[in-house]
N, C-alpha and C positions, 0 to 999 in steps of 0.2 A: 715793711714789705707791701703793704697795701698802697701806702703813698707812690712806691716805683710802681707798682701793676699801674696806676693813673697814670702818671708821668709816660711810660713809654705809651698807653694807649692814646695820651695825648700826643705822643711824637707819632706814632703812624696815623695817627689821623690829617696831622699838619702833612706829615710828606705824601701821602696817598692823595690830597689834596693838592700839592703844586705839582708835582712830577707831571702828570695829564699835562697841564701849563707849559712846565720847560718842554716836553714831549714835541707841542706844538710850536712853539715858539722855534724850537732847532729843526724839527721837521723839514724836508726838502717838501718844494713846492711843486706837489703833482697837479700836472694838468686835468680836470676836469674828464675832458675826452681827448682819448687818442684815435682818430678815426681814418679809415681807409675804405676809402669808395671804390665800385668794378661793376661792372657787368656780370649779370649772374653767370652762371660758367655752364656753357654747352652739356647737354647729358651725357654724352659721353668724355667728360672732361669732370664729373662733380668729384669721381675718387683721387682724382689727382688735386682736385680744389680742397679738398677735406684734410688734405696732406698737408698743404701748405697753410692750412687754418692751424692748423694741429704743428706743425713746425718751423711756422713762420713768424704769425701775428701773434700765438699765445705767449711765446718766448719774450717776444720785444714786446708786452701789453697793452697793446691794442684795444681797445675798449668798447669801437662799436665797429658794426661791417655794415655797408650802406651797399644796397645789390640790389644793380637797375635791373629788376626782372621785368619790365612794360606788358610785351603780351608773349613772352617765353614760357609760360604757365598753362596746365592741360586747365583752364577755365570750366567752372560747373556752369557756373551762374551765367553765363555767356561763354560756350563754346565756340562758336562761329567767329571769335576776334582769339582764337590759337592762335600762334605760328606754328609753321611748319616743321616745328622742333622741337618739341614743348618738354620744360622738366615735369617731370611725376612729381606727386604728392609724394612719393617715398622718398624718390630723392630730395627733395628741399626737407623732409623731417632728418636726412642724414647733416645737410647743414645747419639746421637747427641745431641736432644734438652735440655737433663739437663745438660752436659758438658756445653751448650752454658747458662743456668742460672745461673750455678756458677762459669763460667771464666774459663774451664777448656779447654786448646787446646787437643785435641782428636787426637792421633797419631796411625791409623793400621800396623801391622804387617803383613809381610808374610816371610819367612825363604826362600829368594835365595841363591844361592851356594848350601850349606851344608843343613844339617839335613833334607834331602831327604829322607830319613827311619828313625824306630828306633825299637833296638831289629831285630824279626823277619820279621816285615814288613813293606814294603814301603810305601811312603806317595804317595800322591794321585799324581803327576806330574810323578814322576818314573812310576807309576803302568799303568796310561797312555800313556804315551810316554815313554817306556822303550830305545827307541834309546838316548834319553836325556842322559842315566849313564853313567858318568867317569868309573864306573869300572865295568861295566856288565858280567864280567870275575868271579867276588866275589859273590859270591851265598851267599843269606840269610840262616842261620842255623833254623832248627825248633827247636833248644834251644841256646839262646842265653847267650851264659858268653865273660865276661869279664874276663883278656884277650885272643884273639885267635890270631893264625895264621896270616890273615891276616888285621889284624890290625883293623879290622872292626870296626867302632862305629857310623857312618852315613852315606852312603850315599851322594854323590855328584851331581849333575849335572855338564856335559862338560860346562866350560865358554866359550869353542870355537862352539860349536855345531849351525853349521848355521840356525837354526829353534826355538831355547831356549828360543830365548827372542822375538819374535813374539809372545809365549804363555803367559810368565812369565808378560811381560810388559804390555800384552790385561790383566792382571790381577789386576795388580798394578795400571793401572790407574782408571781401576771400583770402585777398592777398594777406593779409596782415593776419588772418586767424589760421590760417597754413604756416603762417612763418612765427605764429606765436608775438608777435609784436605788441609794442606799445607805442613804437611811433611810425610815421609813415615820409615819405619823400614823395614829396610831387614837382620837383623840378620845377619849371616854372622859369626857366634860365632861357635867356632871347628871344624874347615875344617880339616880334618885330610885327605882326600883322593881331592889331588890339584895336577896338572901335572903328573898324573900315566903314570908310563915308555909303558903299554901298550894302552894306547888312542893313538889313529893315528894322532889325532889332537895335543893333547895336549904335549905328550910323551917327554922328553929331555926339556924343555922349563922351565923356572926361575917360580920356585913360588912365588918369591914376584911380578912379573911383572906381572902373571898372575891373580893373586888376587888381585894387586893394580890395573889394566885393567878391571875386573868386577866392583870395584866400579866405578871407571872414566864412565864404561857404564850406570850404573843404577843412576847416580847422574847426568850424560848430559840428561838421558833420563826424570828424574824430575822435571831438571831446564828448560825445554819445557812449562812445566805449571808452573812454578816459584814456586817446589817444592822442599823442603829440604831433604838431605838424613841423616837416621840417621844409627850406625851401633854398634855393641858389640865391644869391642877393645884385644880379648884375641889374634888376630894373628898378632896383630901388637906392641906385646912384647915380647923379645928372652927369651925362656924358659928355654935355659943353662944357658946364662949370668948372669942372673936376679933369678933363682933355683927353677922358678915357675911352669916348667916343663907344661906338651901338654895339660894339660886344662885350665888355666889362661894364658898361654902365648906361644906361638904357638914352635914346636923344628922340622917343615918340613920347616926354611927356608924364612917362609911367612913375617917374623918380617919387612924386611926391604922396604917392602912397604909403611912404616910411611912416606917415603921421597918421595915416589912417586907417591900420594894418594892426593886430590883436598884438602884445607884448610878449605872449608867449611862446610865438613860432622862433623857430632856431633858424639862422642866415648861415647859410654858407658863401662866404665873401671870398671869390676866386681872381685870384690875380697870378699870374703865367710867368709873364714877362718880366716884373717888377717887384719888389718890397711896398705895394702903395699900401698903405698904415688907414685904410676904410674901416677895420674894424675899431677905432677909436669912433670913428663917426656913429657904427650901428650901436655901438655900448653906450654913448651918449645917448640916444635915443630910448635907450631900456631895454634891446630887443639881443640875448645870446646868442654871439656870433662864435665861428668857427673859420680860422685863415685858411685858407684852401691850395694848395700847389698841386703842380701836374709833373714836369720834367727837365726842369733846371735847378742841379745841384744846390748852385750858392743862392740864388733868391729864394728856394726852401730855407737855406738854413739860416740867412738873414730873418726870412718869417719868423721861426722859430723863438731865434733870439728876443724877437720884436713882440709876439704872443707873451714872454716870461718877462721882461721888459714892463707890457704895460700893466701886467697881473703885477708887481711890485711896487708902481707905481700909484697903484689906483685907489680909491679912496675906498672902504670898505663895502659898499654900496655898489661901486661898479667892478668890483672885481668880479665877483661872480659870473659877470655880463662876458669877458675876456674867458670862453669857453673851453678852447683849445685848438687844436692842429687837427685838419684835413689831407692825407694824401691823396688824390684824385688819379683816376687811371680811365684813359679813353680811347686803350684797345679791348680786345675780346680778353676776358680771363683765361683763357688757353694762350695766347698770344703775348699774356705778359708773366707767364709764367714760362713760359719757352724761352723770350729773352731774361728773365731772372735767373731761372738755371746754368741757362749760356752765358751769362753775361755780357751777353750781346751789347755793340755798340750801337752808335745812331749810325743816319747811311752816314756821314762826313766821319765816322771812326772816331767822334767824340764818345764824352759819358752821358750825353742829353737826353736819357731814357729815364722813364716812370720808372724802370727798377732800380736803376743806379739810382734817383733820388730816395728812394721808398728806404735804401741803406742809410744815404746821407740823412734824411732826415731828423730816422728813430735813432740814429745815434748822437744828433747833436738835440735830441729831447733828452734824452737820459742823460748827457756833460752837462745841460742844463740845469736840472732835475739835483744835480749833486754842488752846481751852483751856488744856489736858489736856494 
């Protein structure tokens, strides 16, 4: 009797031991992150947003919300850069708490560098601190086309400007401790106006040093509270070389800041139109990327494919780097939950909509997922 009591305790011990093994070995291959970016949603629109956290994104597991709140927030720390709409502290603690029921890490946005205006007018940090502008020389037009003169399409702030990030950063961290965060979004997607020959500061000075130096700031200033920085990846791909030209991939210059930029910011590498396979390049580099789409069904789901693709592919090392899938949405969160519910088409009565993809997507993640 004694000899079997060893004998099976040696058998549970060998199968308690490989089971974990086979476990993982048959495992389907979850993505990392599942994430869906939006605009934080109007005050009066957050109980209908809570709806769709709660019977949208929990359902299909969704993993992070990325919510470009910029200056939609009643600001302590700087009230004077409100908008004229602002959500409460109560309400963003109501998004918080259904993020936190269905596992969903909640990431705010604000848009430093770039997208400082748009169109005719500036956003709220420009129109307050007008000393902030890189190009204060460039007068807003009261009609705005595409293209002018000079070159206009956002707005910058000076990265060198001695007073910038006293404001920006009294912003960023409000923002992130109302939202309970650990990571933060600073956008950073189409700088088109970076080291202008007329800033006294800036003038004559390497764009990619200079753009690869604004992140080094706002990613030392996050890791203070052991916060992650996350950022768009269109200027840190050459837009000659590659024929993706100044809105997917940057052509002032800024590209070669991949080399000079911390390893641990997270890229969102956003491509619209196309399947372009860029996040092999940022993984190469060491830096976690995430494919990004907007509103075309099949180059979602070709992404998709292509994200689980290079995750089986990849050598232990860089897998990790192949982070996961981005849905992108760039109407208002009331406006894309009007066309979700409706399922509303595009104007041409196609399916070319943020919502018809946001279906497409998580469904060929999870046929994936059962893959894999």
């Amino acid at each position: 009797m004694k000899h079997l009591i060893e004998w099976c305790s040696i058998f549970v011990f060998v199968l308690t031991s490989i089971l974990p093994l086979q476990a993982q070995e048959t495992a389907p291959d979850v993505l990392p992150v599942r994430a869906f970016a939006i605009a934080a949603p109007a005050p009066e629109k957050v109980e209908q947003f809570v709806e769709f956290i709660d019977e949208e994104l929990g359902p299909r597991r969704i993993n992070v919300l990325i919510l470009r709140v910029e200056y939609n927030y009643e600001y302590l720390s700087h009230p004077e850069l409100r908008s004229a709409n602002p959500l409460t502290q109560a309400q963003v603690k109501q998004l918080v708490a259904v993020c936190k029921e269905n596992d969903i890490r909640i990431i705010p946005q604000v848009n430093l560098l770039g997208h400082q205006s748009w169109h005719s007018e500036l956003g709220k940090l420009l129109e307050v601190y007008p000393e902030f502008d890189e190009t204060p020389h460039v007068k807003l037009p009261e009609k705005y086309e595409w293209p002018n003169e000079d070159g206009l399409y956002c707005k910058s702030y000076c990265p060198l400007h001695p007073k910038v990030h006293d404001v920006v950063f009294d912003l960023v961290d409000e923002i992130c401790d109302v939202f309970e965060a650990d990571a933060f979004h600073a956008g950073m997607d189409e700088v088109f106006y970076i080291g202008d020959d007329q800033c006294p500061r800036c003038g004559g000075r390497d764009k990619a040093k200079l753009f690869a130096d604004e992140v080094w700031k706002i990613r030392n200033h996050l890791a203070k509270s052991d916060r992650e920085l996350w950022i768009w990846g269109d200027r840190l791909l050459d837009g000659k070389t590659t024929g993706m030209g100044m809105w997917e991939a940057s052509m002032n210059n800024t590209h070669r800041a991949i080399d000079m930029i911390p390893k641990d910011v997270v890229i969102g590498d956003w491509h619209y139109e196309r399947a372009d396979q860029t996040a092999v390049y940022f993984a190469m580099k060491g830096l976690r990327v995430l494919t990004c789409n907007w509103r075309k069904p099949e180059v979602s789901a070709q992404q998709v494919e292509d994200m689980y693709r290079f995750r089986a592919s990849a050598t232990k090392e860089m897998k990790p780097n192949f982070y996961g899938m981005m849905q992108t949405v760039w109407s208002s969160a009331g406006g894309f939950m009007e066309g979700y519910y409706g399922d509303k088409p595009d104007r041409e009565g196609d399916n070319e909509t943020a919502w018809h993809t946001f279906r497409v997507m998580f469904d060929k993640v999870n046929e994936m997922e059962r893959q894999y």
